[in-house]
N, C-alpha and C positions, 0 to 999 in steps of 0.2 A: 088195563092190559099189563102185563108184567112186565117190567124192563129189567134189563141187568143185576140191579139190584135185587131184586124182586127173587129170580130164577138162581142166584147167588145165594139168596138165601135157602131157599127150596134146595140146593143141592148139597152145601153143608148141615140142612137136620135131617135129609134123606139119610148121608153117610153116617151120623149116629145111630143108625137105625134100621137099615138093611143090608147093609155089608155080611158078606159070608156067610147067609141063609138060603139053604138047599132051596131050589124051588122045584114045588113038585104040580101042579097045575097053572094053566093059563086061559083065559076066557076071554076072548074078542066078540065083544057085544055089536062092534061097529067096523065091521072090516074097511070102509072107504078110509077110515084113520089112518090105515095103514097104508106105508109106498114099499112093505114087504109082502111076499104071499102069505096068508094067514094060515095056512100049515105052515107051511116054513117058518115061519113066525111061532106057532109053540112048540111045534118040536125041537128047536132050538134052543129053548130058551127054557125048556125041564129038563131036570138036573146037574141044569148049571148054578152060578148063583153072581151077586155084582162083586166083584171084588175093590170098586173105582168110582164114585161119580166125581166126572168132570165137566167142565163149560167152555164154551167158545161162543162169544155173543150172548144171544139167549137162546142157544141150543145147551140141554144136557145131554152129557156125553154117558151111559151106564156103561162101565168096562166089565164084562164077564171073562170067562174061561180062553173063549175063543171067536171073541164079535164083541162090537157095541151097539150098544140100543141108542140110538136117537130118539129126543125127544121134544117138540117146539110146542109150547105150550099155548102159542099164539093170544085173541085175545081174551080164555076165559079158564084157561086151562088149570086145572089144580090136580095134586095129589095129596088120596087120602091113607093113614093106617086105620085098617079094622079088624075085629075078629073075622074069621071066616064064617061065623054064623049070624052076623047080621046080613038085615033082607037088605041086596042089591037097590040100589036106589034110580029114579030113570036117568040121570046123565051119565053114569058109571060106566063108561066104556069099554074097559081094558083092564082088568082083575086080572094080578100074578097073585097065586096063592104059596107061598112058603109052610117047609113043614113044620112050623111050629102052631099053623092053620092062624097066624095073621097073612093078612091082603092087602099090597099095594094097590091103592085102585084110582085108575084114572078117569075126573071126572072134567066134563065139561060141554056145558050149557049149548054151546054155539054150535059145539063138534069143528069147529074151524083145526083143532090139534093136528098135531102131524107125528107117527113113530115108524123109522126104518132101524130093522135090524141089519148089519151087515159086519161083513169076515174085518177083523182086524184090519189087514191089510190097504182096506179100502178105503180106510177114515179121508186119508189127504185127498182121492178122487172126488168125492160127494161136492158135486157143485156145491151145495148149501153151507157147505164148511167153508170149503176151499175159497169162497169169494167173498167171507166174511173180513171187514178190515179192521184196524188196530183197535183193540178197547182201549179207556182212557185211562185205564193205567198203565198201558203200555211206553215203556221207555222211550222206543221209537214214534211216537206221537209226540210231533213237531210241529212248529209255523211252518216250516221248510215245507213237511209234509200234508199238512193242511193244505197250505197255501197251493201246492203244487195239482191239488185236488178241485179247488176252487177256480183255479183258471180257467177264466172266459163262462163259467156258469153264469147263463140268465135266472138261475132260480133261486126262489127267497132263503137265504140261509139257513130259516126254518127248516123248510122242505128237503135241505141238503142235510140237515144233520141228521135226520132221520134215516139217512140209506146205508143202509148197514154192510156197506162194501166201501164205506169211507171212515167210519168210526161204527163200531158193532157194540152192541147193546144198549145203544141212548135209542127211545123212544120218546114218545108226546109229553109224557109229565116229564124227564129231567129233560128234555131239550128247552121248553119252555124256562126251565129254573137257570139252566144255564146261560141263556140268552140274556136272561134279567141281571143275572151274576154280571154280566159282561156288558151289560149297559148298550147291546146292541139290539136293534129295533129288529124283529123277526122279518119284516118284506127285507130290507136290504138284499140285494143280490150277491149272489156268493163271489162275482166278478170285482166285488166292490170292497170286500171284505181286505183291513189295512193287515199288516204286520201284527200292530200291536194288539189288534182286533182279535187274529188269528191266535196269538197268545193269552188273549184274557180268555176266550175259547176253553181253550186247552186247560188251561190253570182251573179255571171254571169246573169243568166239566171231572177232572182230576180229583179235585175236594168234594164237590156235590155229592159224585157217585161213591168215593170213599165212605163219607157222612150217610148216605143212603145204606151203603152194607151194614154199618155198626149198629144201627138203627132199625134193620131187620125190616126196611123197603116203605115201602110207601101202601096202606092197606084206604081203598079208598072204594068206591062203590065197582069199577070195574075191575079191581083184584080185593077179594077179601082173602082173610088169612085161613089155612088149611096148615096141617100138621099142627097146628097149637102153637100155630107161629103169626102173630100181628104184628104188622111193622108201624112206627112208630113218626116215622121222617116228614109224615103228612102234618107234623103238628110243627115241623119247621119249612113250609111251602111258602115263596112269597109271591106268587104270582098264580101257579096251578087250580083251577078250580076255583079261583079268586077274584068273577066276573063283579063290579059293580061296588066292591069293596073297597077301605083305602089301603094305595101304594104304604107299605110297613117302614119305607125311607122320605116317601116326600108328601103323602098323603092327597095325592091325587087316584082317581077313580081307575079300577083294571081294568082294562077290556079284553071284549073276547071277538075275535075274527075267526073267521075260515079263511085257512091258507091249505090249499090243494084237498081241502073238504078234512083238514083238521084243524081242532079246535085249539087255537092260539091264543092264549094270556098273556097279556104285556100289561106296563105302564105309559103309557104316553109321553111323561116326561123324561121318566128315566130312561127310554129306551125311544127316545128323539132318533 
């Protein structure tokens, strides 16, 4: 599934790459993708063109003329460039054709994806924005703030880093690596979570994702790479995908649990 990093990467080799291209058709192969009407949705969106991609979480944001296009690529989501003469392929959803007759095309296996166009104005309205909370590189990401988040939760810290209305963009693979980063055992309850705990957190989660961008994400079998872009961060994992294996610090064996029916990698000693 992509996480932060992942869609971070995806939206700085879009913006090489489709910026300022007239477009001149549009083809919604799978209208339930959309939470816009699908006329609405291409008449809008010819002869305009993206002047902007940006992110909030693991939402892209495509800035046009006069609207943004949302974009949640959820868990299988890719986008492709092609000629406009190659044959449409079956998960290819959402074909923008530009006048140079290349095609953005969106594909995705699950159809789980989500795209709303809507007027500039509304970006801050959109629940789906507007309840997203601080990414880890946010300044304002604090123990202060953490901690403040974590009061009186019964649920495993795991479970809590995932909810993308308390830190946005960690997902299953870098929560898992940050947890191990931080030497805390993923059941702990988020009530239970110390100061200092709250700051290896933080600091954790800070470097990882940093190290994830540079690195162009994490390409593992639930996200492969699209646009010509493979990420590389999977060959520095110390826990992720790493059932049965040894710990790369104490060389004890990883396990793997289901925590709220995800799949969790730890160490056992390190993360006592």
């Amino acid at each position: 599934m992509p996480e932060i990093a992942e869609v971070e990467t995806v939206r700085k080799t879009l913006k090489k790459q489709i910026l300022h291209k007239k477009i001149k058709e549009v083809k919604v192969l799978y209208e339930k993708m959309l939470e816009s009407n699908p006329i609405d949705f291409k008449k809008d969106l010819i002869n305009d063109e993206f002047i902007d991609i940006k992110r909030k979480g693991k939402w892209l944001i495509f800035e046009l003329q006069n609207h943004y296009l949302l974009s949640h690529l959820r868990m299988e989501g890719k986008y492709f460039l092609k000629e406009h003469d190659e044959p449409i392929e079956k998960h290819e959803h959402i074909i923008i054709t530009f006048q140079d007759n290349t095609d953005l095309r969106y594909h995705d296996t699950r159809k789980f994806g989500r795209m709303n166009l809507i007027n500039k104005e509304d970006l801050e309205t959109v629940e789906a924005i507007k309840k997203q909370g601080l990414e880890p590189g946010d300044e304002d990401l604090t123990s202060t703030y953490l901690l403040s988040k974590l009061k009186n939760k019964n649920l495993p810290i795991k479970t809590i880093l995932l909810d993308q209305t308390i830190i946005s963009g960690l997902g299953n693979i870098y929560a898992n690596e940050v947890l191990f980063a931080s030497h805390i055992n993923p059941l702990k309850k988020g009530k239970d979570i110390t100061k200092k705990e709250a700051e290896d957190i933080i600091i954790s989660a800070k470097n990882i994702i940093k190290r994830a961008i540079e690195l162009g994400g994490t390409t593992i079998k639930s996200y492969t790479s699209s646009l010509g872009v493979t990420g590389k961060f999977q060959q520095e994992l110390m826990v992720h995908k790493r059932e049965n294996e040894e710990c790369k610090i104490c060389h004890t064996l990883i396990k793997n649990e289901k925590v709220n029916g995800r799949s969790t990698y730890y160490c056992p000693h390190c993360q006592k």
